[in-house]
N, C-alpha and C positions, 0 to 999 in steps of 0.2 A: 401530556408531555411524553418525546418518547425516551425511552430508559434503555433502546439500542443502545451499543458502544458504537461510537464514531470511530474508525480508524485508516488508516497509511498502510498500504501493503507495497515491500520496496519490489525490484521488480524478480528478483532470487527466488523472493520467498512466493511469489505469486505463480511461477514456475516451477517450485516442489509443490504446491495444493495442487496444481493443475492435474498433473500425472495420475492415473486412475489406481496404482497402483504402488503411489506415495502413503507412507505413515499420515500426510496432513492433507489429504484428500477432501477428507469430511469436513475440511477446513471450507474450502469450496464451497461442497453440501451444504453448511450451514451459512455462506452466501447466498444461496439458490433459492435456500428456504427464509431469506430476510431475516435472520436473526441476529445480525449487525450491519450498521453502514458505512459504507467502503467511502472514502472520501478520494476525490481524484482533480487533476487539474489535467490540461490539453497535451499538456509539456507532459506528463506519466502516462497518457493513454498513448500514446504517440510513440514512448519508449516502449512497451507492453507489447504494444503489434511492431516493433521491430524486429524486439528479441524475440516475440513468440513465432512471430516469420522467417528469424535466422533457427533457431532449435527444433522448433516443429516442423512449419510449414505456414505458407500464407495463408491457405484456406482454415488453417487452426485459429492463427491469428482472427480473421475476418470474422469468425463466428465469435470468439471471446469478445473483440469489440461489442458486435452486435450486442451478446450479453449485457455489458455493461452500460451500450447507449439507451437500452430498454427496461435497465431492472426499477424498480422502483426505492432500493434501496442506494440510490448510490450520491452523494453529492458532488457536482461538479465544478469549481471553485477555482478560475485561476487568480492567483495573486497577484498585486498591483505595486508586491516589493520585493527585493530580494533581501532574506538576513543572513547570506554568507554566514552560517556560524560552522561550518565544516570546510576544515583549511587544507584537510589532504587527500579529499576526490569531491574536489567544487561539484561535480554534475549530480552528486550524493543531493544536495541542498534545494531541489525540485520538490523531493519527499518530504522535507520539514518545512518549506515556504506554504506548500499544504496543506502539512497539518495544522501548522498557527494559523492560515486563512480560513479553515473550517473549525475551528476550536477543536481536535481531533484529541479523544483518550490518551491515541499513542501510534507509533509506526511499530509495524514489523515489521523485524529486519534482524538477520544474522550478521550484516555487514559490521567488521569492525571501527570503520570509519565515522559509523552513527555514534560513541564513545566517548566521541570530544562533545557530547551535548551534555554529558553528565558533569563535565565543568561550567557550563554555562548556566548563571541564575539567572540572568533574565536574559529574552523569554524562556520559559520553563517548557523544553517537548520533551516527552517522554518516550520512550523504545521499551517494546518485548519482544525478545527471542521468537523465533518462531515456536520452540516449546513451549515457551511461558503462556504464547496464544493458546497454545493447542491443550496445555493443563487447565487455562480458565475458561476453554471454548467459548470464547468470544463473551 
């Protein structure tokens, strides 16, 4: 069985590990080296190479996909519901439809709009900071 964490990386935070020269760099790193698995649907890689071809550049973009259409750590899962449980940046709710279709530990995300999940009991997704990742290194 594997004892990986499954997790949601919103797309923020996915854009501070990227940077070689970010505090959560090694955040990355420790993707690279499969020591968690990134769970993902069509609808988040799609956002991933847009914003990483508006901040970076396409050709930045194009290789992180690639990364991610190849690693052997990644699940890719799109969902066949939507559970609207985030009322004040709907497009937020790709990340949690995700992570409930992958049974995912948790997302990461600094976004404050992931917040209204901590009212919600059922279903139960979980969020940590990107520090909180980066103190329990995945």
């Amino acid at each position: 069985m594997d004892s990986r964490k499954k997790i949601v990386i919103d797309t923020n935070a996915i854009l501070q590990m990227l940077g070689r020269h970010s505090k959560y760099h090694f955040l990355y790193e420790k993707f690279l080296n499969e020591e968690y698995v990134l769970c993902l649907s069509n609808e988040i890689m799609h956002e991933y190479e847009e914003i990483l071809g508006m901040r970076a550049s396409p050709a930045v973009a194009g290789l992180f996909v690639k990364v991610l259409e190849f690693s052997e750590n990644v699940i890719r899962k799109d969902p066949f519901f939507k559970l609207n449980l985030i009322k004040k940046d709907p497009d937020d709710n790709k990340f949690v439809d995700c992570a409930f279709a992958c049974q995912a530990d948790y997302i990461v995300t600094d976004d404050a709009h992931f917040s209204e999940l901590r009212q919600i009991k059922f279903p139960v997704v979980h969020t940590k900071s990107l520090d909180e990742f980066a103190q329990g290194e995945a």
